[in-house]
C-alpha positions as CSV (number, residue, x, y, z in Angstrom):
1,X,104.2,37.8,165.5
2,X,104.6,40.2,162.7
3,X,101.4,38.7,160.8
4,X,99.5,38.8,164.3
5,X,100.1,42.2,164.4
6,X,99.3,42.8,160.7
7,X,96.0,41.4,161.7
8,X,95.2,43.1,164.7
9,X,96.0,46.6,163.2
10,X,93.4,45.5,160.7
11,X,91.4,44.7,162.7
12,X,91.6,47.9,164.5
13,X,91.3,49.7,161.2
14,X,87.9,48.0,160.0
15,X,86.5,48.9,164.2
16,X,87.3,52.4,163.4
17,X,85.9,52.5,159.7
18,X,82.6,51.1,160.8
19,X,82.6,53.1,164.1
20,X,82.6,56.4,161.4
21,X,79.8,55.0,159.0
22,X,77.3,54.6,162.1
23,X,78.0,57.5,163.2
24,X,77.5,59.1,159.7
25,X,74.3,56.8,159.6
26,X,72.9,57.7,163.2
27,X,73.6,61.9,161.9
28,X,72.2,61.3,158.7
29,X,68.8,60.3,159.8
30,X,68.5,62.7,163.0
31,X,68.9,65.6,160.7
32,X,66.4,64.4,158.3
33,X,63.9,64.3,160.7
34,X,63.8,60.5,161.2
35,X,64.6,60.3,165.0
36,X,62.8,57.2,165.5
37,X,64.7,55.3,162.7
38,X,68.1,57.1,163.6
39,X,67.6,56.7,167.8
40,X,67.3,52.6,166.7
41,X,70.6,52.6,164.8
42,X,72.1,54.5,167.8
43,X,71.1,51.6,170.1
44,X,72.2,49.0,168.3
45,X,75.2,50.0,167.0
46,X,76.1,51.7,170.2
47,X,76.4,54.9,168.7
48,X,75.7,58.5,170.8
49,X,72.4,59.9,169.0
50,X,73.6,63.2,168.8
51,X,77.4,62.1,167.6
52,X,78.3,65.5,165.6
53,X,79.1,65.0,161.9
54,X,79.1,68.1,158.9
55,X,75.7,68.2,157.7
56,X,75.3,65.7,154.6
57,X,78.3,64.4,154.9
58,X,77.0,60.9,153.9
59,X,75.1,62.2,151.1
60,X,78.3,63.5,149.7
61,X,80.8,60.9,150.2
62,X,78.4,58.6,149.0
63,X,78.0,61.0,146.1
64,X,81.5,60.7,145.8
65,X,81.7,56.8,145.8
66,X,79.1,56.7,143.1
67,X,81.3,59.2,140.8
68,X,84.4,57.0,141.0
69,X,82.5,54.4,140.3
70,X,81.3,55.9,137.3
71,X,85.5,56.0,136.7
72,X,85.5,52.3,136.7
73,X,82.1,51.7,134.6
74,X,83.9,53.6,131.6
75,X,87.3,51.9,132.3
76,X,85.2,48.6,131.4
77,X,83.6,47.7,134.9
78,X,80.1,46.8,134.5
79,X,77.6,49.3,134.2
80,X,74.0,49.0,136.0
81,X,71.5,47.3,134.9
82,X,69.2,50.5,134.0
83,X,72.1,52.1,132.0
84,X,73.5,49.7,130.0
85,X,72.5,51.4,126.7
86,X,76.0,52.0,125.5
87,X,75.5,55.8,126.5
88,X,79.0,57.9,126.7
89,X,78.6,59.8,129.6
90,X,78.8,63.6,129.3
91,X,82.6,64.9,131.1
92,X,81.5,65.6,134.8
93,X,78.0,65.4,134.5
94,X,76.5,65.7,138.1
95,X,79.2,67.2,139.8
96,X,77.8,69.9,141.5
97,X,79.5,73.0,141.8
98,X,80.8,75.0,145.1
99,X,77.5,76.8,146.4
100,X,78.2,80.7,145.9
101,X,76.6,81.4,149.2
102,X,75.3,79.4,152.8
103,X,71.9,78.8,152.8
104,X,69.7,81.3,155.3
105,X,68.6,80.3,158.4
106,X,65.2,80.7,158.6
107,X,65.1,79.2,162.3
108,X,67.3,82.2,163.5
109,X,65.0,84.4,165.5
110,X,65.8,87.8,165.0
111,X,64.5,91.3,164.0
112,X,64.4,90.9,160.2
113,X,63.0,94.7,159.8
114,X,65.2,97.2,157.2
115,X,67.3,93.9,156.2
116,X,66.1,93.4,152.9
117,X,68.3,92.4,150.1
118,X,68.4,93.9,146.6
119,X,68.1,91.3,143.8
120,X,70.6,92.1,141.1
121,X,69.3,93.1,137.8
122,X,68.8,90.4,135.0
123,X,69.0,90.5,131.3
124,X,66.2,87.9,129.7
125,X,66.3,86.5,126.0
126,X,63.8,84.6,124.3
127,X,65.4,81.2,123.7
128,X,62.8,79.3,122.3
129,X,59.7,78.7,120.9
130,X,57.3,75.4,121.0
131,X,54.4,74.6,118.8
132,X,52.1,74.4,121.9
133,X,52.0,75.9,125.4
134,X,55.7,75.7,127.2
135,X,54.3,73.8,130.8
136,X,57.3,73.2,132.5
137,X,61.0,73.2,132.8
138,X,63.9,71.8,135.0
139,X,67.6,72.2,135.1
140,X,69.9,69.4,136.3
141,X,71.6,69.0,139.1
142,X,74.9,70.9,138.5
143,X,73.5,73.3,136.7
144,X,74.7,72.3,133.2
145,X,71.3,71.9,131.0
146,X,67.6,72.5,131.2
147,X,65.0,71.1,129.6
148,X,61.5,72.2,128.5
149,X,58.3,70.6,127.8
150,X,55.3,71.5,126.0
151,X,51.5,70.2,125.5
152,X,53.2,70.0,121.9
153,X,54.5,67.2,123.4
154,X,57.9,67.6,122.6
155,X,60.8,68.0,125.2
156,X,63.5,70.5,124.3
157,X,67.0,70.4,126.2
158,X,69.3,73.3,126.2
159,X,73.0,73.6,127.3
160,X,73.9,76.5,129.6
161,X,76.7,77.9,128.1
162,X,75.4,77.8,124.7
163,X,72.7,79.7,126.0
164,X,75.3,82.2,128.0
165,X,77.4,82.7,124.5
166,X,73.7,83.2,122.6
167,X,73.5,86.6,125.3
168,X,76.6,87.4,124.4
169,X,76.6,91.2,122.7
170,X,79.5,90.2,119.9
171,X,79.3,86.7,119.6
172,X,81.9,85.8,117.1
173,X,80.7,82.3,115.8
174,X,77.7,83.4,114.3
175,X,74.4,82.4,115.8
176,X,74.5,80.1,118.3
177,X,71.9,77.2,118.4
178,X,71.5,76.3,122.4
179,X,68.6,73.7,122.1
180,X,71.0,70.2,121.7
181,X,68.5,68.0,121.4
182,X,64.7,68.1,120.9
183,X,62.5,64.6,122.2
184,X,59.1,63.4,120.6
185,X,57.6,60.1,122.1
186,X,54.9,61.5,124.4
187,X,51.2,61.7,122.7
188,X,50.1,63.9,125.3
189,X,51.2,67.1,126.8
190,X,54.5,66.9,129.1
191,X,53.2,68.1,132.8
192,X,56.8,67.6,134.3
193,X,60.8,66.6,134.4
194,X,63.4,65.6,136.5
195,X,67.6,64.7,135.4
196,X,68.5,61.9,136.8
197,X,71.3,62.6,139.3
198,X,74.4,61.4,138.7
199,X,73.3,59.5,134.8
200,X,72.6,61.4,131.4
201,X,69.1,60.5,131.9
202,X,66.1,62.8,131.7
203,X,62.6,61.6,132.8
204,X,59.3,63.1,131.6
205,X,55.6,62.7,133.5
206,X,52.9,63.2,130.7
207,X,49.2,63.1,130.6
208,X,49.2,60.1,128.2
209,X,49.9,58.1,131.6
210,X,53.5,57.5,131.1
211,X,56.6,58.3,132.2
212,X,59.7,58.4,129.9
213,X,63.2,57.8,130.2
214,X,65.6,59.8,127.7
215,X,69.2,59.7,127.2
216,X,70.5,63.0,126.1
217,X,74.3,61.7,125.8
218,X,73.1,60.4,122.4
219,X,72.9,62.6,119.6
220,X,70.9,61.2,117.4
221,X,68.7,60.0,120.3
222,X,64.9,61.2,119.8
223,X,62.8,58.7,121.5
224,X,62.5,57.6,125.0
225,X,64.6,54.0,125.9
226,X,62.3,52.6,128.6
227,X,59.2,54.0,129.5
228,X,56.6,53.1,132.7
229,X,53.3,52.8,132.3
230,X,51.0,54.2,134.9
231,X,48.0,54.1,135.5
232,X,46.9,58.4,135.8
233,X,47.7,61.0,134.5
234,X,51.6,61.6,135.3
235,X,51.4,65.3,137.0
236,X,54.9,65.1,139.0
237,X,57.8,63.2,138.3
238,X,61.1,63.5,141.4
239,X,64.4,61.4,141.2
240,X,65.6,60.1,144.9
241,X,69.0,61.2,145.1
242,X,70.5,57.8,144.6
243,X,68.7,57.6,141.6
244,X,67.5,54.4,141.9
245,X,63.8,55.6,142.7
246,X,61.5,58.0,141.5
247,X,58.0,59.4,142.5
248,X,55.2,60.5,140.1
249,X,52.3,62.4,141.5
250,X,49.3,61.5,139.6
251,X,45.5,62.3,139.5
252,X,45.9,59.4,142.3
253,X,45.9,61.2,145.4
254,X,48.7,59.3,146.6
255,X,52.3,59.2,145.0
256,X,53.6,55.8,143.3
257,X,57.0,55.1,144.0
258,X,59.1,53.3,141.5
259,X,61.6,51.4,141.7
260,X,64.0,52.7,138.3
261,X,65.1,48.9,137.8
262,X,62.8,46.9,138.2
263,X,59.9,49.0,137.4
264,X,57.9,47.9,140.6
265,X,55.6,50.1,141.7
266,X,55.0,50.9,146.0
267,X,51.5,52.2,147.3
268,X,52.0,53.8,151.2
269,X,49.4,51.5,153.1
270,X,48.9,54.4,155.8
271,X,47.6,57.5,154.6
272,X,45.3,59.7,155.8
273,X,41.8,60.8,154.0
274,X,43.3,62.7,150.5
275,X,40.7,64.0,148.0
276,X,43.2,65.4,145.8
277,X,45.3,64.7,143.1
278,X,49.1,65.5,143.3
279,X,50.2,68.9,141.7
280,X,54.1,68.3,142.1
281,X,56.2,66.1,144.1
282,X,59.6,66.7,145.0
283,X,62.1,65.1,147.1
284,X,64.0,66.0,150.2
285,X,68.0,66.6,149.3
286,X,69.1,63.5,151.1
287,X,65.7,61.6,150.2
288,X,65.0,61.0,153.9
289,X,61.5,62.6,153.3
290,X,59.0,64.0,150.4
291,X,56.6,66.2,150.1
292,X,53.0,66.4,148.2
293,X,51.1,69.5,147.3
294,X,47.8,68.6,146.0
295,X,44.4,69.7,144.5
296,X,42.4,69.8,148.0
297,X,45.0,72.7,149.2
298,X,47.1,70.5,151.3
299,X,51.0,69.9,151.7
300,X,51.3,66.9,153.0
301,X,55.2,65.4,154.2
302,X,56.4,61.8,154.1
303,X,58.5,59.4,155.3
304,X,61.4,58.6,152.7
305,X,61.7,55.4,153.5
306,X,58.3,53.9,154.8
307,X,56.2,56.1,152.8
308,X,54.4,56.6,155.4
309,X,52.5,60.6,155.8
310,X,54.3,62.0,159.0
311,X,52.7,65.0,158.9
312,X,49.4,66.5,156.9
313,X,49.4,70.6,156.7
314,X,45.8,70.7,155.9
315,X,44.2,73.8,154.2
316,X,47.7,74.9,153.2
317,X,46.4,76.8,150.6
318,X,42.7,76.9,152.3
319,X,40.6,75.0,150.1
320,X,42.0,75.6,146.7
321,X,45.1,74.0,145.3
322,X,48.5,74.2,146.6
323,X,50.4,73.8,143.0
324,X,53.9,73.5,144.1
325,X,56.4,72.4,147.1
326,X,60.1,72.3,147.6
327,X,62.0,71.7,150.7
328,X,64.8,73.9,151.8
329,X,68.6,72.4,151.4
330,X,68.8,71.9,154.9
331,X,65.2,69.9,154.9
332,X,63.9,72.2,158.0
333,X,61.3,73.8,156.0
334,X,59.4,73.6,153.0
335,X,58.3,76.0,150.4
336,X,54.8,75.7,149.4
337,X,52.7,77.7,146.4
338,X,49.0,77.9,145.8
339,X,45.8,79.1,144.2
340,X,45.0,81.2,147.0
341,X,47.7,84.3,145.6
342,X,49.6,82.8,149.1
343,X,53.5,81.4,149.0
344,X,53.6,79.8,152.4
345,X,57.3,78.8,154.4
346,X,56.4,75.4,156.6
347,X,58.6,74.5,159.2
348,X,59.1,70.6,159.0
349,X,59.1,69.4,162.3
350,X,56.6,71.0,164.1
351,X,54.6,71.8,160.7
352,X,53.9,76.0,161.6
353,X,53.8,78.6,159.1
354,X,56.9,80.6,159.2
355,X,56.7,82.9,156.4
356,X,54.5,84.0,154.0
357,X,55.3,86.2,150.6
358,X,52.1,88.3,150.1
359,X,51.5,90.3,146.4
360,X,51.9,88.4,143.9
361,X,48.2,87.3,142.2
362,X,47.6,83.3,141.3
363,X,44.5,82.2,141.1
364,X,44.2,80.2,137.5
365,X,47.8,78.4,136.6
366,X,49.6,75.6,137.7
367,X,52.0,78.4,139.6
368,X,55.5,77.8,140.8
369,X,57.7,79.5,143.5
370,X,60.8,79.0,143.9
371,X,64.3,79.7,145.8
372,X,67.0,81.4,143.8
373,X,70.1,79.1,144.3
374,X,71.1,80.9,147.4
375,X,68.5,80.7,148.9
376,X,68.1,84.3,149.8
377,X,64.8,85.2,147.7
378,X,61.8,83.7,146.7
379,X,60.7,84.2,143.2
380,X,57.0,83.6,142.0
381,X,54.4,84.9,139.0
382,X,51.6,87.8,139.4
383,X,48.9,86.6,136.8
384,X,47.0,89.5,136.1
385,X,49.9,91.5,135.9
386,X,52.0,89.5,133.9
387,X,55.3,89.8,135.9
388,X,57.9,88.4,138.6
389,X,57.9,88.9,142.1
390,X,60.8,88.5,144.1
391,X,60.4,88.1,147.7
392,X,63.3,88.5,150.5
393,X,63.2,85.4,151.9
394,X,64.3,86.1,155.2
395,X,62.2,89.8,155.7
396,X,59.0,88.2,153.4
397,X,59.6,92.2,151.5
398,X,58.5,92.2,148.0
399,X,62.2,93.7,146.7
400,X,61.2,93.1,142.9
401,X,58.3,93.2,140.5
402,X,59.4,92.5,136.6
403,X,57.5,92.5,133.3
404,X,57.7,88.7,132.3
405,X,58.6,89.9,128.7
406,X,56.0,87.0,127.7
407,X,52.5,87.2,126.0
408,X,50.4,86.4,128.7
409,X,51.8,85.2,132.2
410,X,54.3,82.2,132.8
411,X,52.9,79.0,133.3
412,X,56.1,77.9,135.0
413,X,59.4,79.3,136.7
414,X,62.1,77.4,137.6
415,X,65.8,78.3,139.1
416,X,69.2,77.3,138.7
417,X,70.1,75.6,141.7
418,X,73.7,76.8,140.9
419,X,73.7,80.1,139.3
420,X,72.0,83.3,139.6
421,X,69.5,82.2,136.5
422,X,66.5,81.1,135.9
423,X,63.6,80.2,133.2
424,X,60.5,80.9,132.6
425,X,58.1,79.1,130.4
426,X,54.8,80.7,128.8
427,X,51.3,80.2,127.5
428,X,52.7,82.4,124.5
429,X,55.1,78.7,123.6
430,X,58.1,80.8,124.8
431,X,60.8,79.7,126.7
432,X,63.0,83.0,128.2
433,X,66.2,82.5,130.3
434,X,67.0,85.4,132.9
435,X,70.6,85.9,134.3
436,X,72.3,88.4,136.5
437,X,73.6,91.4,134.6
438,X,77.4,91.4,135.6
């Protein structure tokens, strides 16, 4: 009687346990926009479609999962198949700190007017120099490194806090060397990176068609320890957030999906008519969706999963390029930068412009805007003028112009997505980190 019971309350247990995970499931894809996918799930599972769960709470448990079993991999469990190169992994790499603020709510409908924010002062310092153009940087997901690359085509990896103590007024130890490691296995110039999220891995999209793989928790690692071999120029590169996929926008116009370990590579079969190559790439948080901003002045969203184009913002950017897109933390809109001197705020669902952040001048470089890590501003480059602009996000008020301190204007700006800091990367072979003043 006992054992029956035993078995029962077991029983009872594993009903619950999988009652939660479809319901996480079922919440997961609603909020990412895929209603179709999440409504079938509902039905067969027998799951309400609107069951209320804390927005990305799969993401992050699964998140969690993955770390302990990163725990077990180093206790002698193991490892997977892409990362069995005898790599020690850095303490706590990927664990993503506390944000310091919500995200804004840019579906709120309110009188924005006289509501502008100030954007704290920042101190900048030259950090360092490459032998060739500095085209692009990224930092990793917590918030730890960034890396650099160059049409020297080296890739240069810095470590936060060494470059915090280098800013430092009385710093103690001497000069302080941030760069930890410096890679040379491209033959062409680096057009873009991504960190792998939850691995010491660092991938690089190059115009010499390839994209490489890098693992910085080796010292005396300088060359790459699997490379793909496309077939285009590698404009884009975007890890999904299981880290078992990536996207490369190429001179293709349509983004090749890769699978990290096999190396097999997924066309969409239904796309509309794209005359452009891909600019940038980047995946939604969850990896639900992805977005494209390409050459024929286009943003274009996708389906995470099918691959297939769910919506095509056409003349974005009119008909020049749209050179950058990001999507929001909460997926609901999309961030979009082009040729036309226009940053441009999308609404994902319904695809209408919700913003736009007017006065800065880009008309020649392969510009950038981005969020600071709050979420609250929108930061960008004025060509001409060779500065900054920071935008309100919510109001769409210019609140800042700053000199870029950099011989001619940045090629690239990219933010901490946990910090108030952010680089910039220059024609002049300069790299310059900016941080709040405290």
């Amino acid at each position: 009687m006992e054992s029956s019971n035993s078995s029962l309350e077991q029983t009872l247990q594993d009903g619950k346990l999988h009652r939660q995970v479809n319901s996480l499931i079922v919440a997961h894809l609603r909020d990412s926009n895929l209603s179709q996918a999440a409504s079938a799930v509902a039905s067969a599972t027998m799951t309400p479609f609107n069951v209320e769960a804390p927005p990305n709470k799969l993401l992050e448990l699964v998140a969690k999962g993955l770390a302990a079993e990163k725990d077990d991999i180093l206790r002698g469990v193991p490892s997977n198949p892409l990362y069995d190169s005898g790599s020690l992994v850095l303490a706590a790499y990927g664990s993503i700190p506390a944000p310091r603020a919500a995200a804004v709510d840019f579906g709120a409908v309110q009188d924005t007017k006289g509501m502008s924010k100030n954007f704290t002062k920042h101190e900048t310092r030259h950090l360092s120099e490459h032998k060739n153009i500095a085209r692009c940087a990224r930092f990793s997901p917590d918030g730890r490194f960034v890396a650099t690359g160059s049409a020297d085509t080296s890739i240069k990896l810095f470590e936060i806090v060494k470059v915090k103590q280098m800013m430092l007024p009385d710093s103690r130890d001497g000069p302080v060397r941030p760069v930890i490691r410096t890679f040379y296995d491209h033959i062409q110039p680096v057009n873009d990176l991504d960190f792998h999220p939850q691995s010491t891995v660092l991938i690089s999209g190059a115009k010499d068609h390839t994209i490489k793989f890098f693992d910085f928790s080796k010292a005396t690692a300088k060359r790459a320890f699997r490379v793909i071999q496309d077939t285009h120029n590698v404009r884009s590169v975007s890890f999904h957030p299981s880290g078992d996929f990536l996207l490369a926008g190429t001179d293709h116009p349509i983004a090749h999906l890769y699978d990290v370990n096999t190396f097999q590579c997924y066309l969409s079969a239904n796309v509309p008519e794209i005359n452009g190559a891909i600019n940038q790439v980047r995946y939604s948080p969850t990896g639900g969706m992805y977005v494209t901003a390409s050459k024929d002045g286009a943003v274009r969203l996708w389906d995470g999963v099918s691959a297939k184009c769910v919506r095509s913002i056409v003349g974005a950017h009119g008909t020049v390029e749209a050179t950058s897109a990001n999507f929001t933390k909460d997926q609901r809109f999309v961030l979009s930068c082009g040729k036309d001197s226009t940053t441009k705020l999308w609404e994902v669902g319904t695809g209408r412009l919700v913003k736009q952040y007017l006065g800065a001048t880009h008309t020649q470089l392969r510009c950038q805007a981005v969020f600071n890590d709050t979420e609250e501003f929108v930061l960008s480059i004025d060509e001409p003028n060779n500065e900054i602009v920071i935008w309100d996000a919510l109001t769409a008020e210019k609140v800042a112009r700053w000199p870029s301190n950099h011989i001619g204007a940045p090629r690239w700006i990219e933010h901490s997505p946990v910090d108030n800091a952010f680089v910039t990367c220059g024609t002049d072979r300069s790299v310059r980190f900016w941080k709040e003043i405290p």
